[in-house]
N, C-alpha and C positions, 0 to 999 in steps of 0.2 A: 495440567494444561499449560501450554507456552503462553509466553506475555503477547501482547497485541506487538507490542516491537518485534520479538523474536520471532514473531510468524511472517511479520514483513519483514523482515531480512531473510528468511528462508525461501520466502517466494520471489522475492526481488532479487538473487543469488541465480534462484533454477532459471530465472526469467533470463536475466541478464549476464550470467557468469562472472559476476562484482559481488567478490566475498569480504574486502576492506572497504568500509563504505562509513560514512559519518553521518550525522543525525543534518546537517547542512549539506551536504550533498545535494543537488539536483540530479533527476532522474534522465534529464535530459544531456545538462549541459557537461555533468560530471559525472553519468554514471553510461552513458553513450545510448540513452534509449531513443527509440524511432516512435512517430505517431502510432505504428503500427502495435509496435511492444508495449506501450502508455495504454492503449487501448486492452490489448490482451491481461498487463498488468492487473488494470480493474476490474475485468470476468473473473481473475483468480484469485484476488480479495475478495471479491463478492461470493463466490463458492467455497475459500476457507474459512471462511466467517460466518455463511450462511444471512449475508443482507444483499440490499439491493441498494444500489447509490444512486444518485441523479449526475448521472452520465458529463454532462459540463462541467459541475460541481468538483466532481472527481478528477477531470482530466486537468481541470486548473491546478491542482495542489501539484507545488513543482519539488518540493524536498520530502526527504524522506522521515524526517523529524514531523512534518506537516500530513502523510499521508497516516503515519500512525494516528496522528491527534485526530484527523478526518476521521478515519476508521473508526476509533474508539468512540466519537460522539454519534455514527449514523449506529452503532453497532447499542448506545442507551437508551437513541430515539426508538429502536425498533426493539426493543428486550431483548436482544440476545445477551446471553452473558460472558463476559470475557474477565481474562487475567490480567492485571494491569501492567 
């Protein structure tokens, strides 16, 4: 199984076509995404992870360092289990 970061750069990658991207990056301001993509972004961690986030929560984490860490703690609150 991939690490929690390796699956968000795979998806943030197909999402956005930003294959250089650093753990400080913003999704927004440095990596060009739209309300629109921010949104779709969180349907497609939430279905490859198999969780469900609380929508505001999620939309606020602005870097990509920050969505992995999001990710990984809604992904212990709800037992899934991931690679770190």
């Amino acid at each position: 199984m991939a690490t929690v970061e390796e699956r968000v750069r795979a998806i943030t990658t197909a999402k956005l076509g930003v294959e250089d991207m650093k753990l400080e990056d913003s999704f927004t301001a440095d990596l060009g995404a739209e309300s629109v993509d921010s949104i779709e972004l969180v349907a497609m961690f939430e279905e490859e992870f198999g969780i469900e986030m609380d929508e505001d929560a999620a939309l606020a984490v602005e870097t990509v360092g920050d969505a992995i860490t999001f990710i990984a703690k809604v992904c212990k609150e709800q037992g899934v289990e991931i690679e770190e």
